[in-house]
PDB file of the backbone (N, CA, C, O) and the ligand in Angstrom, with CONECT records:
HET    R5P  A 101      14
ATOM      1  N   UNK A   1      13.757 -65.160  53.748  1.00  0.00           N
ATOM      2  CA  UNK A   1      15.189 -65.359  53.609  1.00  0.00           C
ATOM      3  C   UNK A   1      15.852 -65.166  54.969  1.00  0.00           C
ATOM      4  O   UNK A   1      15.440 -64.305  55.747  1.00  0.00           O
ATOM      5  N   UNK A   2      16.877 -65.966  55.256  1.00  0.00           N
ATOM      6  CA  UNK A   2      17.417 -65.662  56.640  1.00  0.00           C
ATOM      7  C   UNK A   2      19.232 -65.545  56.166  1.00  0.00           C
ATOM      8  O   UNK A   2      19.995 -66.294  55.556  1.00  0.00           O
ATOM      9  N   UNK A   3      19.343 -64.456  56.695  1.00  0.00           N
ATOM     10  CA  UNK A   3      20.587 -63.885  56.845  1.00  0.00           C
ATOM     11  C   UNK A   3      21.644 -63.742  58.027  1.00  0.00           C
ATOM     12  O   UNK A   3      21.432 -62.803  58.795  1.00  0.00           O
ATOM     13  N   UNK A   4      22.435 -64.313  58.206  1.00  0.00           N
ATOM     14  CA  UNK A   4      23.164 -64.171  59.221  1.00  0.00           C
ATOM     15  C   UNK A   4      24.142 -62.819  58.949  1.00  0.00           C
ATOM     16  O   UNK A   4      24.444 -62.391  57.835  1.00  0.00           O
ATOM     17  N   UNK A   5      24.418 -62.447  59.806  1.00  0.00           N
ATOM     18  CA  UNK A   5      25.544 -61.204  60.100  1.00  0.00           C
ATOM     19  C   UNK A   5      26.109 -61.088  61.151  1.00  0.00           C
ATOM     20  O   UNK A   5      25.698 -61.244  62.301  1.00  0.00           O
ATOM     21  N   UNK A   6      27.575 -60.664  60.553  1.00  0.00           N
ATOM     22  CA  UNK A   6      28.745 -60.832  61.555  1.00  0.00           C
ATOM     23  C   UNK A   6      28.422 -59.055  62.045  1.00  0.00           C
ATOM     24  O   UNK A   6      27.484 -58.262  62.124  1.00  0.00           O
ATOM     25  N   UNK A   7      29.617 -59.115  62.237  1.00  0.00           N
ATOM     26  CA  UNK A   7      30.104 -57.277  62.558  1.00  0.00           C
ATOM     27  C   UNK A   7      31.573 -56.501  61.804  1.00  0.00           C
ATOM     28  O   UNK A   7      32.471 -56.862  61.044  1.00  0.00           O
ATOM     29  N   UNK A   8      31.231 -55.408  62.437  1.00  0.00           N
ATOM     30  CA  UNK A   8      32.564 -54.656  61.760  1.00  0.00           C
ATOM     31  C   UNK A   8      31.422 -53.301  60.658  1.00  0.00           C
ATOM     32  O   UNK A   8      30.218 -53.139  60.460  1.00  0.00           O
ATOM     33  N   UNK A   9      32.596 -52.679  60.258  1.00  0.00           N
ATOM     34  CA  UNK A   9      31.595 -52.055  59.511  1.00  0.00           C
ATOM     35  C   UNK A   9      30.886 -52.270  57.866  1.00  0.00           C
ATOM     36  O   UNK A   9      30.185 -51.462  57.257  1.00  0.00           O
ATOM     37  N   UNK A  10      31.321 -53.573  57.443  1.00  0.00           N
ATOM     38  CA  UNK A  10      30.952 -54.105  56.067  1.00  0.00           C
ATOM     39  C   UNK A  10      29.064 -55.219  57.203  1.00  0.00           C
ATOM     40  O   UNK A  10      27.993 -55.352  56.612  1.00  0.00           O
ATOM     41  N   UNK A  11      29.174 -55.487  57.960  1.00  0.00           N
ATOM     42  CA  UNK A  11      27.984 -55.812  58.318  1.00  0.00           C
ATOM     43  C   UNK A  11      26.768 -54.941  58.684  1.00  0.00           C
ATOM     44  O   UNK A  11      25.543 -54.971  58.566  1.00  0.00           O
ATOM     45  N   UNK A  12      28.089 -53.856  59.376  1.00  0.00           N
ATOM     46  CA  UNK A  12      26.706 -52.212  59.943  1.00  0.00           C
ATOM     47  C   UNK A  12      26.460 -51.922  58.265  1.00  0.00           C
ATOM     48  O   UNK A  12      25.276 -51.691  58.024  1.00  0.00           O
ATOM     49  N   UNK A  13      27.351 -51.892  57.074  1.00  0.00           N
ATOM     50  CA  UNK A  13      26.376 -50.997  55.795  1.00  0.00           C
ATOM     51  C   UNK A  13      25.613 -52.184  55.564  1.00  0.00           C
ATOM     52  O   UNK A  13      24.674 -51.830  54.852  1.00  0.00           O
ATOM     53  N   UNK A  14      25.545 -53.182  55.753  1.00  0.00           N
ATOM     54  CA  UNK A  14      24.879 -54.130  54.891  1.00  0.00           C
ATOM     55  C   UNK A  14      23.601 -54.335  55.637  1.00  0.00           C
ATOM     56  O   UNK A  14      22.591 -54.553  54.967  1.00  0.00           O
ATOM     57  N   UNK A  15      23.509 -54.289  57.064  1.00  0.00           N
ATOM     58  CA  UNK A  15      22.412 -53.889  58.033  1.00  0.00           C
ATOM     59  C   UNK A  15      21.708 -52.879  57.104  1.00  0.00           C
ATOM     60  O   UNK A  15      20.765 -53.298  56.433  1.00  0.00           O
ATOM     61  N   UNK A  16      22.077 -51.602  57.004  1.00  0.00           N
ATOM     62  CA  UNK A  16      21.791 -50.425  56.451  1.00  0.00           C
ATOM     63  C   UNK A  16      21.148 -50.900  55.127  1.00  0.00           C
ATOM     64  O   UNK A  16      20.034 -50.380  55.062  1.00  0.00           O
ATOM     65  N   UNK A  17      21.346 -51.536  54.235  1.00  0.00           N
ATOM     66  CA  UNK A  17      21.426 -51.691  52.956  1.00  0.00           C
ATOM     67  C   UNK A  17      19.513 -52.879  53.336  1.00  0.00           C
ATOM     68  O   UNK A  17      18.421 -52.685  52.802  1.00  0.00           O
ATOM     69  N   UNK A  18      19.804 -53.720  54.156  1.00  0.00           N
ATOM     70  CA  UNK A  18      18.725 -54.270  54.029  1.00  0.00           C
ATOM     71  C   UNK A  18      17.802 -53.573  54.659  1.00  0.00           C
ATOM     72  O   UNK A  18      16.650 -53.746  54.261  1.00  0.00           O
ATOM     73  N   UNK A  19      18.004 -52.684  55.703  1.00  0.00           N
ATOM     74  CA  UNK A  19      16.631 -52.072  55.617  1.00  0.00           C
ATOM     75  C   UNK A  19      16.151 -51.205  54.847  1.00  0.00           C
ATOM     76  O   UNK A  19      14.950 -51.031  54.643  1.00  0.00           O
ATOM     77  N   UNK A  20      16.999 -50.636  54.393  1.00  0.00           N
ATOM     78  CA  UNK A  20      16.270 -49.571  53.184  1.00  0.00           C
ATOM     79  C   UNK A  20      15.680 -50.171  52.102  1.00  0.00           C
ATOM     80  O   UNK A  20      14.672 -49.753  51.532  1.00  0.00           O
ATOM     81  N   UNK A  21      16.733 -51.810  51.629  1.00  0.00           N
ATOM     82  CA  UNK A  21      15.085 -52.602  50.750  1.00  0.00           C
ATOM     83  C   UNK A  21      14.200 -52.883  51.111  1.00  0.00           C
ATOM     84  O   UNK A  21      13.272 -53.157  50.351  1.00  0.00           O
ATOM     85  N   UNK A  22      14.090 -52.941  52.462  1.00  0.00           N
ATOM     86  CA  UNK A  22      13.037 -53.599  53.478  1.00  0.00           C
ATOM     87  C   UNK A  22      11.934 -52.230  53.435  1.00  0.00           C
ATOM     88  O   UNK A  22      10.760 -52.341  53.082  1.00  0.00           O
ATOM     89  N   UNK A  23      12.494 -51.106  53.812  1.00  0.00           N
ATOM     90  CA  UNK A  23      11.406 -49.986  53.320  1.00  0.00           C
ATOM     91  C   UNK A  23      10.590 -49.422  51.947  1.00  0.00           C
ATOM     92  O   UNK A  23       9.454 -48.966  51.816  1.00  0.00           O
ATOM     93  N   UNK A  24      11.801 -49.687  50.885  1.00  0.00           N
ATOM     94  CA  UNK A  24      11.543 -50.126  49.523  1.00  0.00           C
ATOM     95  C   UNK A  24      10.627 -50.745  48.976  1.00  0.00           C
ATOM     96  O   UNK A  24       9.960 -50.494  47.972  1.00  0.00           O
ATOM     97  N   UNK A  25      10.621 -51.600  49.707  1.00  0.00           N
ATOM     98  CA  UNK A  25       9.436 -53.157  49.622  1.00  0.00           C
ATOM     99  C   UNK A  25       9.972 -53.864  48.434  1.00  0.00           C
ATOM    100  O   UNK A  25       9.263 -54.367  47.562  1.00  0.00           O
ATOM    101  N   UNK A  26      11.584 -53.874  48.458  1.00  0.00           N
ATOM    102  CA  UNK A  26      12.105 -54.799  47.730  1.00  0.00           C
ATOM    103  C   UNK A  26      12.972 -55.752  48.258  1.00  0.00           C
ATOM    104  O   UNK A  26      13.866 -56.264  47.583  1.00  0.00           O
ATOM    105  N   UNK A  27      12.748 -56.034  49.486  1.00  0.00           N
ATOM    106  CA  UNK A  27      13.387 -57.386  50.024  1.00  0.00           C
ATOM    107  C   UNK A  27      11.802 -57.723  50.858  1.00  0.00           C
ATOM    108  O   UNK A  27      10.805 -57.076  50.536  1.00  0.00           O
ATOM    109  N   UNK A  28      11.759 -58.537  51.674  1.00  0.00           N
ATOM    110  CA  UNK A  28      10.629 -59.037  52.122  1.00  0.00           C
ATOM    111  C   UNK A  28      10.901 -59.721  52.959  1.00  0.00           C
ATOM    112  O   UNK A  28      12.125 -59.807  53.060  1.00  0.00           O
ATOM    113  N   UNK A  29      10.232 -60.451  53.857  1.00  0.00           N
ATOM    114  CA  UNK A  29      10.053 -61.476  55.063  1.00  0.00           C
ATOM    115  C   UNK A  29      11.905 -62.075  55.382  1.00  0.00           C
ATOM    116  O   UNK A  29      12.180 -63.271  55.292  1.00  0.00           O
ATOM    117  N   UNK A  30      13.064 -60.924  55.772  1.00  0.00           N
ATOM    118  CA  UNK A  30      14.283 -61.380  56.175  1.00  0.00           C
ATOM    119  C   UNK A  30      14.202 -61.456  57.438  1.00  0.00           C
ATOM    120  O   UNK A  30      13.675 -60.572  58.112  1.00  0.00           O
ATOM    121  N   UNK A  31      14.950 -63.017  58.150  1.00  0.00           N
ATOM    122  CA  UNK A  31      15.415 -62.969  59.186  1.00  0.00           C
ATOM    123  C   UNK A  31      16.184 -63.146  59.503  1.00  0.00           C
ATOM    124  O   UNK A  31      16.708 -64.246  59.330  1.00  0.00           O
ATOM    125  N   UNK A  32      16.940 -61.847  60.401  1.00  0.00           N
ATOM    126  CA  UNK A  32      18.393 -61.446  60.543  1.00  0.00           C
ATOM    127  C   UNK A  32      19.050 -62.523  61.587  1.00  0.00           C
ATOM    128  O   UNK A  32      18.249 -63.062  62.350  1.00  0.00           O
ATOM    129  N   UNK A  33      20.353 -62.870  61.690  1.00  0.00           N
ATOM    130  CA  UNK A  33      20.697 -63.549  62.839  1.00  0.00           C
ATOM    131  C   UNK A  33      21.703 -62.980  62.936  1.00  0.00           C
ATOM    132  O   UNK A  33      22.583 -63.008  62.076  1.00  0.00           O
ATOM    133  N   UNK A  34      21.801 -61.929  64.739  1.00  0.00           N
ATOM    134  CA  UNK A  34      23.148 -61.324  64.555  1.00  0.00           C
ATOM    135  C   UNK A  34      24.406 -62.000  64.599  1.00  0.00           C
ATOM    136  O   UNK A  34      24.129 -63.175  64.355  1.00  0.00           O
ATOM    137  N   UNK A  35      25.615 -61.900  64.774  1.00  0.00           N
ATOM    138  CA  UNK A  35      26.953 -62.807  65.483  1.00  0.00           C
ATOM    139  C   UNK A  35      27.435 -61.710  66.600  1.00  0.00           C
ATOM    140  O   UNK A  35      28.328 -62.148  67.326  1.00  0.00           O
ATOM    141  N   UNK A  36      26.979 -60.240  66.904  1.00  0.00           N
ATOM    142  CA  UNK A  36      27.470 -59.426  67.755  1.00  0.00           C
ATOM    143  C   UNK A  36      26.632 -58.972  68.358  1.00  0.00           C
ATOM    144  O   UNK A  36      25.576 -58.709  67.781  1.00  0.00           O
ATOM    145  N   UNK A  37      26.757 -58.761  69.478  1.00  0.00           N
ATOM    146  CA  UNK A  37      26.041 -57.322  70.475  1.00  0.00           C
ATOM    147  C   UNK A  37      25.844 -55.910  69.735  1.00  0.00           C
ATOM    148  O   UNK A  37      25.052 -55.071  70.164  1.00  0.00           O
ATOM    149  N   UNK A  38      26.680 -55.705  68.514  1.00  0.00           N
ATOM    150  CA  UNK A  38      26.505 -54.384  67.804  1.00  0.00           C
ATOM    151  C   UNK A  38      25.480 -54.469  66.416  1.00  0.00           C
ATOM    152  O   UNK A  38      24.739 -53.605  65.948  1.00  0.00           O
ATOM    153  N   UNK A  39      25.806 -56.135  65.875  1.00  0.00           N
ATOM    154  CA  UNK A  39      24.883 -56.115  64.867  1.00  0.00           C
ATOM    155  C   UNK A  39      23.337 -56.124  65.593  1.00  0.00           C
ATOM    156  O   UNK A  39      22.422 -55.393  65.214  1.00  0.00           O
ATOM    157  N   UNK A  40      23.244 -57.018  66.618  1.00  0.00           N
ATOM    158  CA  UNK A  40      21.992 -57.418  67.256  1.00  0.00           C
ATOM    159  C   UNK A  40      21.224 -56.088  67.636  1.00  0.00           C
ATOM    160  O   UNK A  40      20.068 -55.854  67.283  1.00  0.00           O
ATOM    161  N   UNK A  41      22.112 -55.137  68.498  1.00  0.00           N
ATOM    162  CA  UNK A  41      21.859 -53.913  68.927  1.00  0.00           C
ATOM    163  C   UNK A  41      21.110 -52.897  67.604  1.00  0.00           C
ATOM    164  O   UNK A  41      20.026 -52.347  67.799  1.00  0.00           O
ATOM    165  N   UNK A  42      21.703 -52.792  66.564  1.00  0.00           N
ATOM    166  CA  UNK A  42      21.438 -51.847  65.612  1.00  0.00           C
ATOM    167  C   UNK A  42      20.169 -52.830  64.886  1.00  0.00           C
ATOM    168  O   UNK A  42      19.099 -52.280  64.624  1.00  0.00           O
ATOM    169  N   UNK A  43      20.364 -54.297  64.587  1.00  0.00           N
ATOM    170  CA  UNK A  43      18.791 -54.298  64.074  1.00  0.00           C
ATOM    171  C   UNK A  43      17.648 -54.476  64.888  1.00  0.00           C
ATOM    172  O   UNK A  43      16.474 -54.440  64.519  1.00  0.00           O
ATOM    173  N   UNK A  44      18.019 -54.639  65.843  1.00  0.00           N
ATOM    174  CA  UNK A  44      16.565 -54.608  66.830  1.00  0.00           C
ATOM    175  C   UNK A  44      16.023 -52.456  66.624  1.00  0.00           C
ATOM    176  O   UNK A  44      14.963 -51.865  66.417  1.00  0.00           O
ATOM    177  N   UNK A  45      17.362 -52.061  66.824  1.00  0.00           N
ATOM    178  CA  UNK A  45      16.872 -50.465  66.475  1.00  0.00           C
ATOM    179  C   UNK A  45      15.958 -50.152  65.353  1.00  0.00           C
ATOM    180  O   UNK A  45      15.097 -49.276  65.433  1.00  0.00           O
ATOM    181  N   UNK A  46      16.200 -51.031  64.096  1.00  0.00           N
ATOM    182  CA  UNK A  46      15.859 -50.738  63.034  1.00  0.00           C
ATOM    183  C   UNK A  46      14.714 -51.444  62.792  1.00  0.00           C
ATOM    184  O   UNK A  46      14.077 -51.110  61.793  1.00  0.00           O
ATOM    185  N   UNK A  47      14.105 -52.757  63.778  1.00  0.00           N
ATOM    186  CA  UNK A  47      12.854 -53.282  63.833  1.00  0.00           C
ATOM    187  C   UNK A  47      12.986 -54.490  62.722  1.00  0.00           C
ATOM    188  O   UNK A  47      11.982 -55.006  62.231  1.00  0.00           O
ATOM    189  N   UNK A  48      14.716 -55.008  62.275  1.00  0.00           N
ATOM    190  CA  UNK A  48      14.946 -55.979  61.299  1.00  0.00           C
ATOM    191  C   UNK A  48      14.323 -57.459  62.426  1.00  0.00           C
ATOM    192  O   UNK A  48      14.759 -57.623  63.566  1.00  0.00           O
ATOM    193  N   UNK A  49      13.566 -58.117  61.961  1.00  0.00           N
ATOM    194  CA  UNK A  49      13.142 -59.455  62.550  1.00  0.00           C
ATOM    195  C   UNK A  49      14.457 -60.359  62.993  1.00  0.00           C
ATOM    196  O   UNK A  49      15.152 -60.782  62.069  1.00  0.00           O
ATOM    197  N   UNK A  50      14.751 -60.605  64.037  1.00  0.00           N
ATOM    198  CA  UNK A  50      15.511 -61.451  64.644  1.00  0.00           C
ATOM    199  C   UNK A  50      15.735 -62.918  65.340  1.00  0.00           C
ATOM    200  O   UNK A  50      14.983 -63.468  66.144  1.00  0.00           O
ATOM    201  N   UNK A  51      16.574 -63.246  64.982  1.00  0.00           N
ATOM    202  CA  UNK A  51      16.280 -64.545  65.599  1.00  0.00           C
ATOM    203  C   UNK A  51      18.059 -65.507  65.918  1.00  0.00           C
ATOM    204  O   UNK A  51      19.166 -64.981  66.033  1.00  0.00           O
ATOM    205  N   UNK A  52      17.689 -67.049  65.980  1.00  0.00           N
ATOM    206  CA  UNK A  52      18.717 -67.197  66.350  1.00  0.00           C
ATOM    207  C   UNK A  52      19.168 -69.059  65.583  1.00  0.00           C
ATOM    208  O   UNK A  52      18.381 -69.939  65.234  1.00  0.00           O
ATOM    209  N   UNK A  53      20.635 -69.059  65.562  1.00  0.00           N
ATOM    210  CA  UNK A  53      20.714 -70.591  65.104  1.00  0.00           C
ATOM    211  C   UNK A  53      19.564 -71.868  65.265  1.00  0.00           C
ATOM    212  O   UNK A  53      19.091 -72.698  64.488  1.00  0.00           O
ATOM    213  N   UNK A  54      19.400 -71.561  66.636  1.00  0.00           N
ATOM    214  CA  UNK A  54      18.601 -72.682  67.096  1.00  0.00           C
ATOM    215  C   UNK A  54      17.521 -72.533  66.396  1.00  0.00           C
ATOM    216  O   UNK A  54      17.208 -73.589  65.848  1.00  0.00           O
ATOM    217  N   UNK A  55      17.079 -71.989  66.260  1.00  0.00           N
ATOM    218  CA  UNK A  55      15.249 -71.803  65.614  1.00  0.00           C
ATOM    219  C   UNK A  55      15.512 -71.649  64.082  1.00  0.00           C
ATOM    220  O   UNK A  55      14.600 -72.019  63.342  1.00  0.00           O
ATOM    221  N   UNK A  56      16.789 -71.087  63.450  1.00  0.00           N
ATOM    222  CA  UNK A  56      16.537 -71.180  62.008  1.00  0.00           C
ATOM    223  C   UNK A  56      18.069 -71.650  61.777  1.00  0.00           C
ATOM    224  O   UNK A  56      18.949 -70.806  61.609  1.00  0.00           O
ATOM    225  N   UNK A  57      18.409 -73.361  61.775  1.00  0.00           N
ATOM    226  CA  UNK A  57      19.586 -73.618  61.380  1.00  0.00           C
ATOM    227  C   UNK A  57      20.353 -73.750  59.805  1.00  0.00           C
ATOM    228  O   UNK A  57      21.451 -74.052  59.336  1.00  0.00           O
ATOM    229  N   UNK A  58      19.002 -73.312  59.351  1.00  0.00           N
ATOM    230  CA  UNK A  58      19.749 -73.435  57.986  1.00  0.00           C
ATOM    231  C   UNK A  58      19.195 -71.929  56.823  1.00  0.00           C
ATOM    232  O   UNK A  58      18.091 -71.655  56.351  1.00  0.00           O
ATOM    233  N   UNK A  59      20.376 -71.326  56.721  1.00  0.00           N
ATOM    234  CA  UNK A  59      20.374 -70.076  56.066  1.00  0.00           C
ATOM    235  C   UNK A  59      21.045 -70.283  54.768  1.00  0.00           C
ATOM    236  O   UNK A  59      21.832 -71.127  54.338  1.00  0.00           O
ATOM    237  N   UNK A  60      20.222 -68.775  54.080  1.00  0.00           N
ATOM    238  CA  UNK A  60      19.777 -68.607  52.721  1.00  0.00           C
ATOM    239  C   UNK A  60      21.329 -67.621  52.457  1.00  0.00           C
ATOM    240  O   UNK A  60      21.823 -67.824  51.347  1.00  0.00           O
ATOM    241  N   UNK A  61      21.922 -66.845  53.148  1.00  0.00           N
ATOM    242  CA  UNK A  61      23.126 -66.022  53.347  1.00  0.00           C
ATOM    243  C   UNK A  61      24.111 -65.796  54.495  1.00  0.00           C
ATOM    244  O   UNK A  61      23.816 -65.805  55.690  1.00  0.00           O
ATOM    245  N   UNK A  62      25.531 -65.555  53.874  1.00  0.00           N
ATOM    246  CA  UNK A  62      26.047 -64.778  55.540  1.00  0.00           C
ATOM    247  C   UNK A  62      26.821 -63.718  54.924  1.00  0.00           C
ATOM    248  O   UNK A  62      27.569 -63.844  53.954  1.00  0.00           O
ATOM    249  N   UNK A  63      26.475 -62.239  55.839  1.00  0.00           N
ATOM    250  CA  UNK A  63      27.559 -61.320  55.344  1.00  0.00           C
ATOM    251  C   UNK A  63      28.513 -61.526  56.496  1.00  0.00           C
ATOM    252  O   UNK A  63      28.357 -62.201  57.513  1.00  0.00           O
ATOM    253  N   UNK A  64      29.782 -60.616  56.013  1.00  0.00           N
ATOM    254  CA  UNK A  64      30.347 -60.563  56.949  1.00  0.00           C
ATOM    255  C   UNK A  64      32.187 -59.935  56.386  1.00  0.00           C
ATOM    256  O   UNK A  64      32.650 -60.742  55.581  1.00  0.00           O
ATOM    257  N   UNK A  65      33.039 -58.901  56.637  1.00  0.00           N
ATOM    258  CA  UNK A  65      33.814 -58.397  56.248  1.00  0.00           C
ATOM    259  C   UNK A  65      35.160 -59.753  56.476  1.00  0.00           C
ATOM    260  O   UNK A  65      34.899 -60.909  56.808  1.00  0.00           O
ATOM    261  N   UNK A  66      36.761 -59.134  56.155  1.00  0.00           N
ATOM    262  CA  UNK A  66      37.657 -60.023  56.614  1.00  0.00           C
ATOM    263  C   UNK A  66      38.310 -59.169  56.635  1.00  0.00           C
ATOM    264  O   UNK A  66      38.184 -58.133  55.981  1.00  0.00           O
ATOM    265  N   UNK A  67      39.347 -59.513  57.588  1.00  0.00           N
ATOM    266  CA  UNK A  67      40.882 -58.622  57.572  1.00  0.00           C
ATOM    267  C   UNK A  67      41.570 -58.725  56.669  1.00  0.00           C
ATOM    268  O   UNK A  67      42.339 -57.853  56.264  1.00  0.00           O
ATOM    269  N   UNK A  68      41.410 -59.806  56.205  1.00  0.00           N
ATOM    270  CA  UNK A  68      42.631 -60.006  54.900  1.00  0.00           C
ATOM    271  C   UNK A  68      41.866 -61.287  53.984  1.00  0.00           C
ATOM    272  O   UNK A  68      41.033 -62.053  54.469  1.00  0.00           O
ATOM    273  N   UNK A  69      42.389 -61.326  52.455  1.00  0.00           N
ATOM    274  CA  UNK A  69      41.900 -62.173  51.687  1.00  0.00           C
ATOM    275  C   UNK A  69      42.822 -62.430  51.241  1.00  0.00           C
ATOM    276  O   UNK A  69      43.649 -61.543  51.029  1.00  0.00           O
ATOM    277  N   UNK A  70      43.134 -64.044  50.835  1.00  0.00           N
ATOM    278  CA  UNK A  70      44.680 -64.281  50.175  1.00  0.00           C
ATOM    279  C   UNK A  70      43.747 -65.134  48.841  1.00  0.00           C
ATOM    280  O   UNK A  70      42.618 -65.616  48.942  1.00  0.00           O
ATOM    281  N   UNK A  71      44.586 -65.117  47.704  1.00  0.00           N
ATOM    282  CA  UNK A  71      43.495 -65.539  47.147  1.00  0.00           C
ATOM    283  C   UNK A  71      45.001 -66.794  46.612  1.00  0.00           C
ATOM    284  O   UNK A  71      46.195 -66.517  46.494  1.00  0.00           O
ATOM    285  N   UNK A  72      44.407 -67.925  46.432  1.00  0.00           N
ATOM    286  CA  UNK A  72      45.468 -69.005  45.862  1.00  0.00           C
ATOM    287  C   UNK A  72      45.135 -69.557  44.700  1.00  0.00           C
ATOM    288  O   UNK A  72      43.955 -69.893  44.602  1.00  0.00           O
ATOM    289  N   UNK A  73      46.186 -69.842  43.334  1.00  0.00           N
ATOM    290  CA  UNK A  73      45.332 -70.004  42.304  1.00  0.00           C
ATOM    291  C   UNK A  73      45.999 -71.500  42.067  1.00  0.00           C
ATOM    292  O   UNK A  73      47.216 -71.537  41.885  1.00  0.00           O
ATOM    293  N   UNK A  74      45.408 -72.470  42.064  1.00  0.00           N
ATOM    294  CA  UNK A  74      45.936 -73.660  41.667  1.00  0.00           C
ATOM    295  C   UNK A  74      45.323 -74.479  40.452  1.00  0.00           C
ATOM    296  O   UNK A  74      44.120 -74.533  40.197  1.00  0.00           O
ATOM    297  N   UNK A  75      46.412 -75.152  39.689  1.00  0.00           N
ATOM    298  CA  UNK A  75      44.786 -75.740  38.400  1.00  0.00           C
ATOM    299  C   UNK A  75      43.722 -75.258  38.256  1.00  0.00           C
ATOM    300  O   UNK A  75      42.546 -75.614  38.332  1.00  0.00           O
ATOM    301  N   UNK A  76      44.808 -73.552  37.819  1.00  0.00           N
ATOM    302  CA  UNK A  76      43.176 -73.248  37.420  1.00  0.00           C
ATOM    303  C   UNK A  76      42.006 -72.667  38.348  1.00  0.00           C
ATOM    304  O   UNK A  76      41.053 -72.017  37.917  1.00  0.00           O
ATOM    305  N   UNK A  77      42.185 -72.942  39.449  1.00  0.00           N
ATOM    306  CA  UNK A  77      40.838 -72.607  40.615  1.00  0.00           C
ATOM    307  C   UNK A  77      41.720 -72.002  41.511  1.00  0.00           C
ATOM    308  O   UNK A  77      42.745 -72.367  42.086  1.00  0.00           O
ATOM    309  N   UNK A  78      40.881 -70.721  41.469  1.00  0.00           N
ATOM    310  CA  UNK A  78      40.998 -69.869  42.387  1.00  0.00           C
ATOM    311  C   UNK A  78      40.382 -70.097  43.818  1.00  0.00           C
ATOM    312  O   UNK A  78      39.190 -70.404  43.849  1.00  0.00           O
ATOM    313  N   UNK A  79      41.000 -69.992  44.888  1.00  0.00           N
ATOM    314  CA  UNK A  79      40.337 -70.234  46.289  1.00  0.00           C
ATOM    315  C   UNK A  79      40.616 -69.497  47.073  1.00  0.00           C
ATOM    316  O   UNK A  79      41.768 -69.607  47.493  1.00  0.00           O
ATOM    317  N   UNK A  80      39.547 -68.134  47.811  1.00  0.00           N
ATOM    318  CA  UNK A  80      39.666 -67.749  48.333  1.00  0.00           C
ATOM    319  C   UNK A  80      39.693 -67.721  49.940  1.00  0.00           C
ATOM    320  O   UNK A  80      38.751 -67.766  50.732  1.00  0.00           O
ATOM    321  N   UNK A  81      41.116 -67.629  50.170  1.00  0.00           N
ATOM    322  CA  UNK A  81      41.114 -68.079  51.956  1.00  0.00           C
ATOM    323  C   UNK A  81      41.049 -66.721  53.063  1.00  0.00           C
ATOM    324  O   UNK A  81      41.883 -65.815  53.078  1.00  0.00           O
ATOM    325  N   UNK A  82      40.098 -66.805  53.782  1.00  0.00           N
ATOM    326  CA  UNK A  82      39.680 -65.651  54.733  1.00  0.00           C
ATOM    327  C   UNK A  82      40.526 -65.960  56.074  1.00  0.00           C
ATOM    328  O   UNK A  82      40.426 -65.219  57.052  1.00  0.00           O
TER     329      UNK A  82
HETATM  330  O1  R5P A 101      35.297 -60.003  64.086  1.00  0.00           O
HETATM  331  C1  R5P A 101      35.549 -59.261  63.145  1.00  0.00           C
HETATM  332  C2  R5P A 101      34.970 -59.582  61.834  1.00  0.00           C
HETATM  333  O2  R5P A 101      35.570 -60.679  61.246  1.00  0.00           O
HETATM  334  C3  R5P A 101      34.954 -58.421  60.870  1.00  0.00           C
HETATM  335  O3  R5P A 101      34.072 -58.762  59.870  1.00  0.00           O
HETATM  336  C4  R5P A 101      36.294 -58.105  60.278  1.00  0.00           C
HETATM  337  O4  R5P A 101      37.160 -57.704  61.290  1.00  0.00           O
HETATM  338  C5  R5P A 101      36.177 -56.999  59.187  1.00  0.00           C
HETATM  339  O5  R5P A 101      35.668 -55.841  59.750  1.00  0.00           O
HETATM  340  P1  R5P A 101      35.226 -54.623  58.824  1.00  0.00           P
HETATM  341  O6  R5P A 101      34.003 -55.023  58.065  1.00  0.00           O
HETATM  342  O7  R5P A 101      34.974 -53.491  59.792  1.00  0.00           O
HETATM  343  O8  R5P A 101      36.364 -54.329  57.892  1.00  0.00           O
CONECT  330  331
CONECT  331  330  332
CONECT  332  331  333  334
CONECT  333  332
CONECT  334  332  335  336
CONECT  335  334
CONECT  336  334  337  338
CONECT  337  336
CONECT  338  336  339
CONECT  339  338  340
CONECT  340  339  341  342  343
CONECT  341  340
CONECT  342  340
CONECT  343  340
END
């Protein structure tokens, strides 16, 4: 599975969160792609497999926090704008 991650601190717990399944042995073969110097920094610490757009352009997830969520409800459908 390849995961991209932003930053902030909803990406540092979620860093956190995959390695402890990763020690678990309930996540398996993830490769992280940071978007920061802080996410990149902390999973190389943690020995999360890394990599980058170019080599894996098409991903399975992205975390990543927002400053604000507006949510708009039109006919019915809700759309959330970040
Ligand atoms: O560049 C900042 C990112 O969009 C962050 O994800 C956003 O600012 C939210 O940060 P946090 O997860 O710390 O609330």
């Amino acid at each position: 599975m390849v995961i991209i991650l932003g930053t902030g601190s909803t990406a540092k717990h979620a860093v956190d969160l995959i390695y402890y399944l990763l020690q678990q042995g309930k996540l398996k073969e993830i490769i992280g792609i940071p978007t920061s110097k802080q996410t990149h920094q902390q999973m190389l610490s943690l020995g999360i497999s890394l990599s980058d757009l170019g080599s894996h352009p098409t991903l399975d997830l992205a975390i990543d926090g927002a400053d604000k969520v507006k949510i708009l409800v039109e006919n019915g459908v809700a759309i959330w704008l970040f």
